[in-house]
Structure formats: structure tokens, C-alpha cells
C-alpha positions as CSV (number, residue, x, y, z in Angstrom):
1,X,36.6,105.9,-44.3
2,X,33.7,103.8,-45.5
3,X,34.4,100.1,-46.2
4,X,31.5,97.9,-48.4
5,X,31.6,94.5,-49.7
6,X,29.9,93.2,-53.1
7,X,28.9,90.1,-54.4
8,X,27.0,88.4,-57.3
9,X,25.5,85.5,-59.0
10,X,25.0,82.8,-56.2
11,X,23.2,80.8,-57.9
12,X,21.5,79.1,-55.2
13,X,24.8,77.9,-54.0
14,X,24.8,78.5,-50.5
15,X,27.3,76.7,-49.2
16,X,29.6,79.5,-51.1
17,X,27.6,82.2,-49.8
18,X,27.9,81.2,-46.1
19,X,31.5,81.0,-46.8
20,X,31.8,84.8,-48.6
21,X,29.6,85.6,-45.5
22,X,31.4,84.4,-43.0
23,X,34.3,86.0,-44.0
24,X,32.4,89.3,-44.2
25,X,31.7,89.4,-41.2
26,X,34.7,88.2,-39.7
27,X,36.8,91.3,-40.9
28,X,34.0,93.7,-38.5
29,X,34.7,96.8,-40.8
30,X,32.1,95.5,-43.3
31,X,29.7,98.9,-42.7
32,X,27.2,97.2,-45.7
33,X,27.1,94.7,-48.2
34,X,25.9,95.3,-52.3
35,X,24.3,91.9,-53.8
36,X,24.1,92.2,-57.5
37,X,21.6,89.2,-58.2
38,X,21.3,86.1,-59.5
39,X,20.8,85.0,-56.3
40,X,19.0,81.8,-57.6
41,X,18.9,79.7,-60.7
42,X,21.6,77.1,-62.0
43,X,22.4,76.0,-58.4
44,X,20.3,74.1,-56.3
45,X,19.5,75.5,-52.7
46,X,16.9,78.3,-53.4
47,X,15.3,78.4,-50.4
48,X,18.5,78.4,-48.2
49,X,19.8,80.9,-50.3
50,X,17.4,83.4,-50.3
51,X,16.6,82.8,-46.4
52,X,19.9,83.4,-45.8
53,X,20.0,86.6,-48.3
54,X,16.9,88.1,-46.7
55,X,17.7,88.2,-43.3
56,X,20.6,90.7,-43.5
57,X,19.9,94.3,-42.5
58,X,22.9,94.9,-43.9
59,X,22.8,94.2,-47.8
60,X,20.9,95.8,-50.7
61,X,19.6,94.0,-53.3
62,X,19.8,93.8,-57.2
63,X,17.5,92.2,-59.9
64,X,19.5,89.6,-61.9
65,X,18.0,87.8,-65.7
66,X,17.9,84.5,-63.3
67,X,15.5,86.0,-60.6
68,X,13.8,87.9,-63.2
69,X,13.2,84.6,-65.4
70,X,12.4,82.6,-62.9
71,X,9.7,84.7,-61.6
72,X,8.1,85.0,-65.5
73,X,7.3,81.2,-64.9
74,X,6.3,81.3,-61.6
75,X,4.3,84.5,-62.3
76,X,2.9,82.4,-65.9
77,X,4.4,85.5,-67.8
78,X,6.3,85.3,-71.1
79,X,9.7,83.7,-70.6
80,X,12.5,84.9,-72.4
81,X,13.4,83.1,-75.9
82,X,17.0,83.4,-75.6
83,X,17.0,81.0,-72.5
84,X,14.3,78.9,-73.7
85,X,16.1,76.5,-75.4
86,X,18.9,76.5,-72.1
87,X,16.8,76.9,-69.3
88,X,12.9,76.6,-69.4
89,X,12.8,73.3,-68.1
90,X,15.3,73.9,-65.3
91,X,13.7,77.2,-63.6
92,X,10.7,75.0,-64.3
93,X,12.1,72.8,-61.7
94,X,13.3,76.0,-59.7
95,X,9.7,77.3,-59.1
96,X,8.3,73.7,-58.1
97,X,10.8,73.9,-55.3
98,X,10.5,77.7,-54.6
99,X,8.8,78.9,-51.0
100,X,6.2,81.2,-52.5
101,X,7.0,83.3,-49.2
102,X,10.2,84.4,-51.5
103,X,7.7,85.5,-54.2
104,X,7.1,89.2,-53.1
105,X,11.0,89.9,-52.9
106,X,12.0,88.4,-56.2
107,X,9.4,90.5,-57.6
108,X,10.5,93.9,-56.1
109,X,14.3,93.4,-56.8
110,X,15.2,96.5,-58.4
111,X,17.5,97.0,-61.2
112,X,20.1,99.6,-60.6
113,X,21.0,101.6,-57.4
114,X,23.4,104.7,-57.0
115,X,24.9,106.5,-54.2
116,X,26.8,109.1,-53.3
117,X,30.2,108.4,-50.7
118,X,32.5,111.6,-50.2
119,X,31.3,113.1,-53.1
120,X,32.1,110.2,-55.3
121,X,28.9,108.7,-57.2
122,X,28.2,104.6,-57.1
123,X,27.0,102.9,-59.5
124,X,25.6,99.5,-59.0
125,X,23.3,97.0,-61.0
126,X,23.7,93.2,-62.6
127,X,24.7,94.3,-66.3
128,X,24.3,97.2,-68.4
129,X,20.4,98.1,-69.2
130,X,20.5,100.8,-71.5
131,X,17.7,103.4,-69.8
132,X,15.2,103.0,-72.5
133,X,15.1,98.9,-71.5
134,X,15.0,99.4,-67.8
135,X,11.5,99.2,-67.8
136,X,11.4,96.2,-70.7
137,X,10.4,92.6,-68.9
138,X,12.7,90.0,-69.0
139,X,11.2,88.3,-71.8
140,X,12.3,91.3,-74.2
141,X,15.8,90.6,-73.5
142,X,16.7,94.0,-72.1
143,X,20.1,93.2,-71.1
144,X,23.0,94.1,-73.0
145,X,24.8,91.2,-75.0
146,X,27.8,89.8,-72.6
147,X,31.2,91.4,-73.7
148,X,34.5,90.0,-73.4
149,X,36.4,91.6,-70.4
150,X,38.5,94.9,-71.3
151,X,38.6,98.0,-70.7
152,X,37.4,99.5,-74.6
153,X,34.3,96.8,-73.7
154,X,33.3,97.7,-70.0
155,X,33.9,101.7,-71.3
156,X,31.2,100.7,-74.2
157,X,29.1,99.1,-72.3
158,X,28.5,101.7,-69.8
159,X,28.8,104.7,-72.1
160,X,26.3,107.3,-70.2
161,X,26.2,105.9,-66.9
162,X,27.6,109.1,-64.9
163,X,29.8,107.5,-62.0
164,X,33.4,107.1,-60.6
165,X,32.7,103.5,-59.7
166,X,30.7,101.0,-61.9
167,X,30.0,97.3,-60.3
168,X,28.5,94.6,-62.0
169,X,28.0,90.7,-62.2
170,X,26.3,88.5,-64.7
171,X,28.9,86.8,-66.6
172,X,31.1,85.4,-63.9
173,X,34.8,86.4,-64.5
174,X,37.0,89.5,-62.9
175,X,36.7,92.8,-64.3
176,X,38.5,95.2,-62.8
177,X,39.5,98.2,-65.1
178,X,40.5,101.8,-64.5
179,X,39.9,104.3,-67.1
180,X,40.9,107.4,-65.2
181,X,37.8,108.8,-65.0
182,X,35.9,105.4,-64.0
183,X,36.7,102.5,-62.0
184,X,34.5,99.1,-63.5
185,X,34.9,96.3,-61.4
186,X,32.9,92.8,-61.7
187,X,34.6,90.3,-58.8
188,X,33.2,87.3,-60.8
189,X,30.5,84.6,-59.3
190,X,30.1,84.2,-55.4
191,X,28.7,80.5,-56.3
192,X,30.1,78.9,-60.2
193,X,33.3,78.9,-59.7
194,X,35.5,76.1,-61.3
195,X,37.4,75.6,-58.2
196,X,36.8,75.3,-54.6
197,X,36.5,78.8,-53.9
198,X,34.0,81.3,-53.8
199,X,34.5,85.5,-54.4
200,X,33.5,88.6,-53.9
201,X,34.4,92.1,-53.7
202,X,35.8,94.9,-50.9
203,X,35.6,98.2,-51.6
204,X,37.3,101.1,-49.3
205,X,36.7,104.5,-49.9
206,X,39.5,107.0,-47.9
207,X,39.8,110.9,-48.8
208,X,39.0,110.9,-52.0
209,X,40.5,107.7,-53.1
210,X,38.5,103.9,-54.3
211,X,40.3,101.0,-53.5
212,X,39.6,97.6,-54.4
213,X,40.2,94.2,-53.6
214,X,38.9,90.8,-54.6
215,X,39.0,88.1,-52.4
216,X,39.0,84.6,-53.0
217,X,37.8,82.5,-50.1
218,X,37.8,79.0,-49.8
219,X,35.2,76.2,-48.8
220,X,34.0,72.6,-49.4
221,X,32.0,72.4,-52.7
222,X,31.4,69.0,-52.9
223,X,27.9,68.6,-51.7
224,X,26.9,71.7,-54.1
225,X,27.9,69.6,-56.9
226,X,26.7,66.4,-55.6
227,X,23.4,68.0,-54.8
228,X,22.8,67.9,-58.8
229,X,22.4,64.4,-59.1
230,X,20.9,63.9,-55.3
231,X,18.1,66.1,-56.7
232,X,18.0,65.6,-60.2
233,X,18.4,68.9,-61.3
234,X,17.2,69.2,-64.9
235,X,20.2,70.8,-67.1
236,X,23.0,69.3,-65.4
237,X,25.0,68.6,-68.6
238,X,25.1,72.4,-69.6
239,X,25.6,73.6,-66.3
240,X,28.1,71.7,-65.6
241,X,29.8,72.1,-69.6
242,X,28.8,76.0,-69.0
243,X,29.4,77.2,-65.3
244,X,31.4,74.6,-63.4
């Protein structure tokens, strides 16, 4: 039996991922831990965040359009128009805040990851890239437009990708479809959730079989969302209107 957790979209909210952690490791059958990016952005703690992130052995790591548009301003590359108008000024604020130390990792991040348990295939990224993208930089957009959670969309979406499991983050809400042939399974955002709870995802994979559970674990979010206005984080209205 193999046992793996996954979580997505932090978004520099690490009082949610301490929580989502802590719980991880508190079940000890945990063997390794699948972080589907977005680890900064919206929220406020970057640097806590990605300290924390980094310093597992135990987790491997996926590119999401935060990190990768964060690091066009801090890298003073082209910035994706779509988020211009959303955005700009508040990853502007994210890289005046942001440890260069963190600069090397956010720039590696890759964008998908696949492996193999009991002859079962994995798929893993933050949303769909169709292959002729994955090599596209942020500011081309190369992500697939967000689709409303169903099976027909999810099946759509990830037409071509060869796997019995498909995993995925990005826009923040449970997926968790079974086609057969393919499981898809998003467990929603470890860090904007409009509650006080944080999620994330346990996989178990026994003779032949992938089970799945979301998990919903609570914690204190009032100093994340006091921390907007104790920092005066630009784009508070829309974050709040959007993610919270």
C-alpha cells in the first residue's frame, strides 16, 4: 500500500498550511506529499510560506500562474495581460517583500510530474497545459481557460493526458470525478477558503485500487485576514470580493 497527500494554491497563507501540515504528519502513514503550486500570491506571508514549503524532504513541487507571474516581475520579464488589470500592482508588492534566497526555486518549479505506483500511471500538475504551451512563458497565457467542475469538463480538459489518476489545483473548488477509465481529482485551495478551514487531499493506493479522500481541517484564520490591512496589501477589495 502506498499512501500520499496533495495540496494546492496556498497562497502565502501559512497559517492554513501549518494546519494541513500538521495534520499530515500526525496520521504517520503520509509516505510523501504532492504540492501543486501557487504557493504564493493573493495571501500575505511569502516568506513563511515558502520557508516552510522548502524545508520538506518529503514533498515535490509544481509551477503554478502565481509563482510563474510573480517571478516575470521580479525577473523584469513580460507579465501576463490577462492579470494585468487584477494583479500587477499586487505581485508588485509580493516581490518587494520576497527573500531573493526564494528566487532560484520559484524559477525551477516544474510544470507537470508523472509516476508510476503498482502499475497505475500519475498524473500531476497545476491545470491543464496543452503540450505545445508547456514550454510558452507565463506571459502567453499557456494555461487552459478555467472550466466549471464536471466530469464532460475535467474529461475535456485533459483529453490526451495518458493516466489513471489526474490531480490538479488552480481554481479552488472540489473536483473529484470518475470516468472509469480516469480518476480527476482537484481537493480545492489549502489557503482561500471562505471558512475557517483549510484542505487537501489523501490518496491510497491498495492492489490495484485509488482511493480518495478530502479532508477538511480546521484552524484560526483571523490573523490571515487581518494581516491584509496590518500590511496593506494592494488588491484587498478583489481578493477579498474573489477568493475569500
Amino acid at each position: 500500500m502506498v499512501k500520499f497527500a496533495i495540496l494546492t494554491d496556498i497562497h502565502g497563507n501559512a497559517d492554513a498550511l501549518n494546519a494541513v501540515l500538521n495534520d499530515i504528519d500526525n496520521r504517520k502513514d503520509i509516505e510523501h506529499i504532492y504540492n501543486l503550486g501557487d504557493n504564493i500570491g493573493v495571501g500575505h506571508r511569502t516568506n513563511d510560506v515558502l520557508d516552510i514549503v522548502t524545508h520538506r524532504e518529503d514533498m515535490t513541487y509544481i509551477s503554478g500562474n502565481h509563482d510563474e507571474a510573480i517571478m516575470s516581475v521580479a525577473n523584469q520579464e513580460p507579465y501576463p495581460e490577462s492579470l494585468k488589470n487584477k494583479f500587477y500592482e499586487h505581485h508588485q508588492w509580493i516581490v518587494e517583500h520576497l527573500d531573493p534566497k526564494y528566487y532560484t526555486f520559484l524559477s525551477q518549479l516544474k510544470r507537470e510530474h508523472t509516476i508510476e505506483i503498482d502499475g497505475l500511471r500519475f498524473y500531476f500538475t497545476h491545470y491543464r497545459i496543452q503540450e505545445k504551451n508547456l514550454q510558452k512563458h507565463i506571459s502567453e497565457d499557456p494555461f487552459e481557460p478555467i472550466l466549471d467542475p464536471s466530469l464532460e469538463h475535467v474529461h475535456e480538459l485533459f483529453n490526451g493526458i495518458d493516466a489513471d489518476f489526474v490531480t490538479f489545483g488552480h481554481n479552488h473548488v472540489l473536483h473529484h470525478f470518475d470516468d472509469i477509465e480516469t480518476i480527476y481529482f482537484n481537493p480545492g485551495s489549502v489557503g482561500l477558503n471562505n471558512g475557517a478551514y483549510a484542505v487537501y487531499g489523501v490518496v491510497e493506493v491498495k492492489e490495484g485500487a485509488i482511493n480518495v479522500e478530502r479532508i477538511k481541517v480546521p484552524y484560526d484564520n483571523q490573523p490571515f485576514l487581518k494581516g491584509f490591512d496590518e500590511h496593506d496589501v494592494p488588491g484587498k477589495q478583489l481578493i477579498f470580493e474573489s477568493f475569500i
